[in-house]
C-alpha positions in Angstrom: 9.1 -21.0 -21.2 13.1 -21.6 -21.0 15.2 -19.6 -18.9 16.6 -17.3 -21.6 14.1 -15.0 -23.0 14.5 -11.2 -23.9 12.3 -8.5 -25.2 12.8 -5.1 -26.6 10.3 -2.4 -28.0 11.1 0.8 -29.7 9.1 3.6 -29.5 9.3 7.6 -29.9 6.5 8.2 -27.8 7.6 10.2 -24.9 3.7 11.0 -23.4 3.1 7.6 -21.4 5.0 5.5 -19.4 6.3 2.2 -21.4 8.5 -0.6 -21.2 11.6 -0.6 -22.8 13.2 -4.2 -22.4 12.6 -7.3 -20.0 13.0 -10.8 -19.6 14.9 -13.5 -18.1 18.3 -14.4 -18.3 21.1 -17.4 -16.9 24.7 -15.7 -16.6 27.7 -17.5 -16.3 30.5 -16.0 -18.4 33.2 -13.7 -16.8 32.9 -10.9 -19.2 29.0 -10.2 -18.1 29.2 -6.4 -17.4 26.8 -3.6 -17.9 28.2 -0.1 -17.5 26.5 3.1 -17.5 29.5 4.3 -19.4 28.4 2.3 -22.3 24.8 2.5 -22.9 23.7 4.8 -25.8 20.4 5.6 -24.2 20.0 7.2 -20.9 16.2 7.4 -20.7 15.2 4.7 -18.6 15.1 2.8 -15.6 16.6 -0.3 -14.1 15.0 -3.4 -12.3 17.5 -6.6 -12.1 16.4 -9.2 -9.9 18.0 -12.2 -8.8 17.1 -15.6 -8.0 20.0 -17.8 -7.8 23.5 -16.8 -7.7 24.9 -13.8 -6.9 25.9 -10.7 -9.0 27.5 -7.7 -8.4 27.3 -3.3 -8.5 29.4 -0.7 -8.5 27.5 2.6 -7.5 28.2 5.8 -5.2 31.8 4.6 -5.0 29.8 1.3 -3.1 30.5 -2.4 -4.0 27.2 -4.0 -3.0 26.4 -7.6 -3.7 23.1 -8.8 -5.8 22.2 -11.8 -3.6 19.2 -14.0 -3.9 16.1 -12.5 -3.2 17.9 -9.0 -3.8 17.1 -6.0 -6.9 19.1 -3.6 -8.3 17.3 -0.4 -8.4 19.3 2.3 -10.8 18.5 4.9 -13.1 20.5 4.3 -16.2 22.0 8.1 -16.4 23.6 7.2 -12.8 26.9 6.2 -12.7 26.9 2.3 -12.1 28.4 -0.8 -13.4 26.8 -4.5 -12.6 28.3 -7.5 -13.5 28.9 -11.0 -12.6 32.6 -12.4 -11.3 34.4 -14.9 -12.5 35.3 -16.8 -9.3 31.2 -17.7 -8.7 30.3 -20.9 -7.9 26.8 -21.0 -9.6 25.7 -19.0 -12.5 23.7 -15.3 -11.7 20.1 -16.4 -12.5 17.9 -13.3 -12.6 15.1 -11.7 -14.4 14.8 -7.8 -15.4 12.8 -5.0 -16.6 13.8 -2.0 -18.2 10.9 1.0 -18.3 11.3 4.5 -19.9 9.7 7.4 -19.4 9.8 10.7 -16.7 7.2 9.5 -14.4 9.5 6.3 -14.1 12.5 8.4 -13.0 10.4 9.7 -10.1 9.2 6.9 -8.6 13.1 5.4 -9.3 14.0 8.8 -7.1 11.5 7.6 -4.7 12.2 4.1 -4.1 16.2 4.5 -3.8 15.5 7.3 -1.3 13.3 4.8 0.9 15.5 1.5 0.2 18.9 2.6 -1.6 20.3 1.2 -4.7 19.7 -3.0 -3.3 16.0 -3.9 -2.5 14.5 -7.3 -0.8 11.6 -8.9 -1.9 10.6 -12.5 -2.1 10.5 -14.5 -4.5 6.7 -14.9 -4.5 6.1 -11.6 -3.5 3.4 -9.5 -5.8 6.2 -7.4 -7.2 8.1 -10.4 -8.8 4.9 -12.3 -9.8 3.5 -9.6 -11.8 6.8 -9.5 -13.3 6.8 -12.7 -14.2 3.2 -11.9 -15.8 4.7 -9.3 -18.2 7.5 -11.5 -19.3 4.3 -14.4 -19.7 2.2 -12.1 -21.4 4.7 -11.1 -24.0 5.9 -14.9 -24.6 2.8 -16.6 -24.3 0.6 -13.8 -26.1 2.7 -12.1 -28.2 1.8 -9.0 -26.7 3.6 -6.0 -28.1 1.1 -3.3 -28.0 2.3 -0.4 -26.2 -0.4 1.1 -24.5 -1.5 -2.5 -23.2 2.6 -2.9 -22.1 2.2 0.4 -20.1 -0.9 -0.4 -18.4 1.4 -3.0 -17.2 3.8 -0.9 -16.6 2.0 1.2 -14.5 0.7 -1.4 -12.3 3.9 -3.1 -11.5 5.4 0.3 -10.7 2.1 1.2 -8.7 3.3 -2.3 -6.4 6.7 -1.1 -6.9 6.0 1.8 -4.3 3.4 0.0 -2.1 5.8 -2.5 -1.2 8.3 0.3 -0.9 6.5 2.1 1.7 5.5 -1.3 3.7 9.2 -2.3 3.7 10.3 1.5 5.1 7.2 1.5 7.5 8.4 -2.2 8.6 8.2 -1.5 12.5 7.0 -5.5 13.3 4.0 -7.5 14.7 4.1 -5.6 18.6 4.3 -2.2 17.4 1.7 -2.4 14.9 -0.7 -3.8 17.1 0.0 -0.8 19.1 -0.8 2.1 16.8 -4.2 0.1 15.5 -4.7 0.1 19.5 -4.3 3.8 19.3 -5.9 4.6 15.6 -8.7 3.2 17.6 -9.2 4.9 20.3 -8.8 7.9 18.5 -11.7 7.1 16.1 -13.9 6.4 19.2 -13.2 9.2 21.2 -12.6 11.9 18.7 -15.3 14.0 20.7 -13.7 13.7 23.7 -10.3 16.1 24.8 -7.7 13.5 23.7 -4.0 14.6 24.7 -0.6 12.2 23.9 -0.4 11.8 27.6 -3.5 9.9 27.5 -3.0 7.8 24.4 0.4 7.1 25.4 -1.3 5.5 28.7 -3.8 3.9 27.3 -1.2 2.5 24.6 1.2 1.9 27.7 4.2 3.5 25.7 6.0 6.9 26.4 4.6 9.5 24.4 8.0 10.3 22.8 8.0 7.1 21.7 4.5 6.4 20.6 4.9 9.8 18.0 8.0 8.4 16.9 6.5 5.0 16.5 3.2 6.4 15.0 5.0 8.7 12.9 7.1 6.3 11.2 4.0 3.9 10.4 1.6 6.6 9.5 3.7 9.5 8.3 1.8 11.5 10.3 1.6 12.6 14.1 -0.7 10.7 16.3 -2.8 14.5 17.2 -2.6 15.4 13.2 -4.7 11.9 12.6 -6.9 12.8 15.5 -7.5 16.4 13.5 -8.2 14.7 10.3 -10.7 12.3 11.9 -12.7 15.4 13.8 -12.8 17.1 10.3 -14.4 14.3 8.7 -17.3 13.8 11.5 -17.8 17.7 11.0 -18.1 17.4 7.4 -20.2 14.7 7.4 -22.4 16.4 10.3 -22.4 20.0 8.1 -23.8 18.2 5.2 -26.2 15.5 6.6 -27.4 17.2 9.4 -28.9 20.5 10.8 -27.3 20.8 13.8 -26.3 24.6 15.0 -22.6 24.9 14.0 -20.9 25.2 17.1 -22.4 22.6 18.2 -21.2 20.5 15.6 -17.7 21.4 16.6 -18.5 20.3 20.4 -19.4 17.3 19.0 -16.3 16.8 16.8 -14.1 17.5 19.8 -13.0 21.3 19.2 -13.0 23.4 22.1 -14.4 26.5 20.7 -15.9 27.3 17.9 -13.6 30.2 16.6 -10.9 27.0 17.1 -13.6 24.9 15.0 -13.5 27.8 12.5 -9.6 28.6 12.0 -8.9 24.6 11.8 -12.0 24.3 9.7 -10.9 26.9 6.8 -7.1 25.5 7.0 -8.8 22.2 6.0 -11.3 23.5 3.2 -10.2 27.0 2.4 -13.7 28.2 3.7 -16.0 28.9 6.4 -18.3 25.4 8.1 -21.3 27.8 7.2 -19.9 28.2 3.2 -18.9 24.8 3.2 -23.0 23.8 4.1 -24.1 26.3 1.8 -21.4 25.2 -1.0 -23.2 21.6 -2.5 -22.4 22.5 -5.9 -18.3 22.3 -5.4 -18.4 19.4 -2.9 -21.1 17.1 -3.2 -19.9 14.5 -1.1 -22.1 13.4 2.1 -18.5 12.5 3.5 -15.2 13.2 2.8 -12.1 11.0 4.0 -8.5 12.9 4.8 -6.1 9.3 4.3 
């Protein structure tokens, strides 16, 4: 495949998520300039990524350089201009995807609130690859279908916000060891009356900073994940066992059973004994709070 290839695809359906342009493109003239100011169209998204040389955006009243290894992220109805300088040394090298529709815009919203308007990701990282394997698939394949372009579509964007999430949860090698440490002690002692002072000493951290850390890798408190893990042995004990109620929430590490109750109902909008009772609604032997 050479290193200047470009698709486009018109359509007027507005129901799915589809691509609207991508490809692959060598830049080296001084005029190279994209404005927002002059696109027609202001219904889609932006993905430019580059790998070799170094472009340039204007966004936010921001100058931020497009580095190797680096993506622009914009929405095209935000004020922006990218562009490549005349004084570079090596041409901008970089390959692109354009996708339209609303469910686009939101995860667009997403990512630039997690990462801002300049990403990183590796060259052989999945996001790139499976870009590479939409360009491929349209060169090599000729495929122009839509709905087989927004299936993918939807899985790039799908890897789009999984790597997002990894990259703002990005807390290193130490720390993460340290919250499995305590994700694990958690699930073994559920049953047992588990307070931050003791995780934080059996994780040797300050408890401040063990909710912080926790927090930030699990977007959730280290107690809330505790709750969620009791509620699933309960469930699973309501619907697979007969064991007397309040027992159940002994067992699953609430201290009364009117505790067991209230927590219970906040969880399933109904009582342990309804929930038993209630196999036509939820007929699950387990149920998983993730």
């Amino acid at each position: 495949m050479k290193n200047t290839v470009s698709y486009a695809f018109r359509s007027d359906d507005l129901s799915i998520m589809t691509v609207d342009s991508v490809g692959w493109q060598n830049i080296s003239r001084a005029n190279y300039r994209c404005s927002s100011d002059t696109r027609p169209d202001h219904g889609h998204v932006v993905f430019q990524y580059t790998l070799s040389g170094q472009g340039y955006v204007d966004i936010a009243d921001q100058v931020l350089p497009l580095p190797k290894g680096h993506a622009l992220v914009v929405q095209v109805s935000e004020p922006h201009c990218y562009y490549y300088k005349a004084d570079s040394t090596e041409p901008w090298e970089f390959v692109w995807i354009n996708i339209r529709g609303e469910e686009a815009s939101r995860i667009w919203s997403l990512v630039i609130e997690r990462e801002g308007h300049v990403i990183k990701r590796g060259a052989d990282s999945p996001l790139i690859r499976q870009l590479w394997d939409i360009i491929g698939l349209i060169n090599r394949e000729n495929v122009t279908d839509k709905y087989r372009l927004s299936v993918q579509a939807y899985q790039w964007m799908l890897t789009l916000v999984q790597t997002s999430r990894e990259a703002e949860n990005e807390i290193g090698v130490v720390a993460i060891t340290t919250i499995e440490k305590c994700k694990t002690f958690m699930r073994e002692h559920y049953a047992s009356p588990v307070t931050l002072d003791l995780l934080a000493e059996h994780c040797d951290l300050n408890k401040h900073y063990l909710c912080r850390l926790f927090q930030r890798s699990e977007r959730i408190s280290p107690l809330a994940y505790l709750k969620n893990r009791r509620i699933e042995a309960a469930l699973k004990l309501l619907r697979t066992t007969e064991l007397p109620i309040s027992r159940i929430g002994r067992q699953c590490g609430f201290e009364s059973p009117s505790y067991f109750g209230k927590v219970f109902k906040q969880y399933m909008s109904m009582s342990p004994t309804e929930y038993r009772l209630n196999t036509l609604e939820f007929p699950y032997d387990a149920i998983y709070y993730e």
